[in-house]
GUMIFI-685324 format. One line per 2 residues: their letters; for each residue x, y, z of C-alpha. Coordinates in steps of 0.25 Angstrom, whole numbers, m for minus. Layout:
a = X/Y/Z ~ ...
//
This chain:
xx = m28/234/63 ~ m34/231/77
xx = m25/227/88 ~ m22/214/91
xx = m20/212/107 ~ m13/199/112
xx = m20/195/126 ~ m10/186/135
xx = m19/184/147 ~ m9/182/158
xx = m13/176/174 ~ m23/168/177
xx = m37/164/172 ~ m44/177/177
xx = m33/185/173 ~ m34/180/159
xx = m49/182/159 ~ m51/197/162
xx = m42/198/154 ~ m48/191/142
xx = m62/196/145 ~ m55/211/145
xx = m51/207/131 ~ m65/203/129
xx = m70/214/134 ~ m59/223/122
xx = m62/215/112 ~ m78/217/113
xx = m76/232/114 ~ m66/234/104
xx = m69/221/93 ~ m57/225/84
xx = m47/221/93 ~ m39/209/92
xx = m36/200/103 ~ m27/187/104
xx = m29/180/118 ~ m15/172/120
xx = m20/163/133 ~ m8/156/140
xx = m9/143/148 ~ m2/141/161
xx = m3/139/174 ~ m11/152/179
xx = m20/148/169 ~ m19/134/163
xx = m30/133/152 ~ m32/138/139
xx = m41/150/137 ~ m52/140/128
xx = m50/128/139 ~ m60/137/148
xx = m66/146/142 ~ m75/145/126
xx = m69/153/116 ~ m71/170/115
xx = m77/169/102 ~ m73/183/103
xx = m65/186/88 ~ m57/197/93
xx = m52/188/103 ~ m41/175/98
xx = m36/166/109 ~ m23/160/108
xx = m15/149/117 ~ m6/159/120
xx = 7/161/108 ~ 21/160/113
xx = 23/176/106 ~ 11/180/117
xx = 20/177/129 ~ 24/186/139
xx = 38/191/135 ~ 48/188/147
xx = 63/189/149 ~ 61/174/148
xx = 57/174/134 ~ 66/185/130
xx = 52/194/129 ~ 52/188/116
xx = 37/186/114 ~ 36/201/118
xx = 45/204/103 ~ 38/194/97
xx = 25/201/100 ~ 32/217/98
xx = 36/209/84 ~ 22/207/81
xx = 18/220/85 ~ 13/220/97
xx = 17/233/102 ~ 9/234/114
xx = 13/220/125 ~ 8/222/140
xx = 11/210/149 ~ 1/212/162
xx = m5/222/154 ~ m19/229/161
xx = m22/243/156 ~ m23/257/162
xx = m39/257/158 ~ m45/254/146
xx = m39/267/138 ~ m26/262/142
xx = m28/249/134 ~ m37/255/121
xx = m22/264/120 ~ m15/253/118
xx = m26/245/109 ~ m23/260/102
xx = m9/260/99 ~ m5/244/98
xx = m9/235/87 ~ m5/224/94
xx = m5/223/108 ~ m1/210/119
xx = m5/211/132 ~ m4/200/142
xx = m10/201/155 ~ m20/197/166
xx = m26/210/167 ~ m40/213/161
xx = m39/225/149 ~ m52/232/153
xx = m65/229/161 ~ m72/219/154
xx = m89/215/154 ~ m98/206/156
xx = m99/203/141 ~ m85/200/139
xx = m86/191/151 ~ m96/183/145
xx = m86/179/134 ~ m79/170/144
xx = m87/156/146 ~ m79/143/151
xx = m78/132/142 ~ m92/121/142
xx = m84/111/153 ~ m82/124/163
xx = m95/130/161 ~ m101/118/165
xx = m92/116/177 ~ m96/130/181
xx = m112/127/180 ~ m111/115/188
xx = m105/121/199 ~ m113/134/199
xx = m126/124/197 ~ m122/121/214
xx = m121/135/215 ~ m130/138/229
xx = m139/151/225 ~ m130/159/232
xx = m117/154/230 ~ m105/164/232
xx = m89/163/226 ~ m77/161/232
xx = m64/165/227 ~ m53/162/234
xx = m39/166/227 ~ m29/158/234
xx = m13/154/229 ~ m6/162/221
xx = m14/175/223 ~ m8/182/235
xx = m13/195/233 ~ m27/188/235
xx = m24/177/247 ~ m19/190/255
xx = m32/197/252 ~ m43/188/252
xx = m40/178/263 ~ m48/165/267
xx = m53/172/279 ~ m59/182/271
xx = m66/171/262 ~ m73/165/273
xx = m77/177/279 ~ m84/180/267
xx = m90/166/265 ~ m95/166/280
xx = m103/180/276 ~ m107/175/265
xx = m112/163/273 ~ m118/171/285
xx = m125/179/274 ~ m132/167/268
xx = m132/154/273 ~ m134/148/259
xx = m122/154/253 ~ m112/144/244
xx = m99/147/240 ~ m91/144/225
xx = m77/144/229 ~ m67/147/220
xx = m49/145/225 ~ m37/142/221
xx = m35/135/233 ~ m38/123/236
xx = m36/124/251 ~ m46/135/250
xx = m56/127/245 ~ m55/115/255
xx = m55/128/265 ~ m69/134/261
xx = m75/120/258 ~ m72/114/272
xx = m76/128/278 ~ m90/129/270
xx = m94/116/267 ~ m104/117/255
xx = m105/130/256 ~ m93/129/246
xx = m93/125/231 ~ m79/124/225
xx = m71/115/212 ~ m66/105/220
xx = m53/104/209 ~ m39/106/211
xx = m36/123/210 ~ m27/124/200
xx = m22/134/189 ~ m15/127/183
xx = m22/115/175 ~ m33/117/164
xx = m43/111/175 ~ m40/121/186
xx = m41/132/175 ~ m55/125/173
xx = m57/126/187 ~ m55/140/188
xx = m65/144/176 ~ m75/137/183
xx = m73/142/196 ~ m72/158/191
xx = m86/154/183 ~ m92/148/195
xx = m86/160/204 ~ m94/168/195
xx = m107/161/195 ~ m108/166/211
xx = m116/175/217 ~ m104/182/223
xx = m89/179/223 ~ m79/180/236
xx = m67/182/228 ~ m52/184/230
xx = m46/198/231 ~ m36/200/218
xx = m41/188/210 ~ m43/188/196
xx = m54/176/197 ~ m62/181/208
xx = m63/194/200 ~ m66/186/187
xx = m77/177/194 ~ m86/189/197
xx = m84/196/185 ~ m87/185/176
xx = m103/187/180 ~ m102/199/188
xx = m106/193/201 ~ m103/201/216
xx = m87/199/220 ~ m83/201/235
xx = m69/200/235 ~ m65/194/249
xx = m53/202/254 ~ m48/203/269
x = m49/216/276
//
């Protein structure tokens, strides 16, 4: 019998995806696996997985609205979704799971029939061809190629991680930002900019500073509603259809946005 892995992908919408492409990636590379994706909704990522994205239509990969017995087991919950799954047989559970290297994790697909691993953490490194599996639901994609048909023929990314983030606010600072716009600016005086934030303050910022030099969603910033999840697949998709991104030192999305087409990344950071 082949092993059957449950996936609870754990953070936010980035997390979740180099995560899942990482599965993708397993799954093309090993075909006899077995994988059930158990996709939650709240407020670090409030949408379902097929409210953004069209179906896999990979048959080693089954999606799920995530099943009370998939939970993390906490002191809370008496670790009781944790004995339910031991029960079940699933020997090996990893909460925050991200392996040694790749040997580490084909061990353990070695030894366990069943294994549960919830985490935000991609499994292995994952290509272009599993990346391709991801496409945003018809109503996103055309949002994305409107906004990239205003696209200047030189037109640079933005992203600024702003709120919750800390390790990232300390690192990549505004100043920094708009030092980097001005060079890219002094460098070519047709240059735009795609900006991407979480902040709204940020945005009226960089609009008020660059004028039309700037395109941005003009919609509330907001992880938590199905429109502001919307929001950010359009953004990351838009991010990604730039010639170059200015991205956030220890974010998920700015990483995701130049990897989903393989485009230059200059990660802003202070000196």
């Amino acid at each position: 019998m082949s092993p059957n892995i449950c996936i609870v992908p754990m953070g936010g919408l980035c997390n979740r995806l180099r995560l899942l492409l990482s599965v993708v990636e397993i799954s093309n590379r090993q075909p006899a696996l077995r994988f059930e994706i158990d996709w939650s909704k709240h407020p670090e990522c409030y949408a379902w997985f097929e409210e953004l994205f069209e179906p896999l239509n990979l048959p080693a990969i089954t999606f799920h609205h995530q099943r009370w017995w998939t939970a993390l087991h906490r002191r809370r919950n008496g670790w009781w979704p944790g004995l339910v799954r031991l029960a079940m047989g699933y020997t090996f559970q990893r909460v925050e799971y991200l392996p040694k290297d790749e040997a580490d994790l084909q061990e353990m697909l070695s030894r366990h029939r069943r294994l549960y691993i919830a985490t935000g953490f991609s499994l292995c490194d994952y290509s272009a061809a599993s990346i391709a599996h991801l496409r945003p639901v018809p109503t996103l994609q055309a949002r994305i190629n409107e906004i990239v048909s205003r696209f200047a023929p030189h037109t640079i990314g933005i992203h600024i991680r702003r709120t919750d983030n800390v390790v990232s606010q300390q690192s990549s600072k505004l100043q920094d930002f708009h030092a980097a716009v001005q060079h890219e600016i002094a460098h070519d005086e047709q240059v735009r900019f795609f900006l991407c934030t979480d902040d709204a303050a940020v945005k009226a910022e960089f609009r008020e500073r660059y004028g039309e030099r700037i395109l941005t969603q003009t919609s509330p910033v907001t992880r938590k509603t199905l429109a502001g999840m919307e929001d950010a697949v359009v953004d990351l998709w838009c991010l990604a259809h730039t010639q170059k991104i200015l991205g956030s030192y220890w974010s998920s999305f700015t990483d995701m946005a130049a990897e989903l087409r393989q485009i230059p990344l200059e990660v802003v950071k202070g000196a």
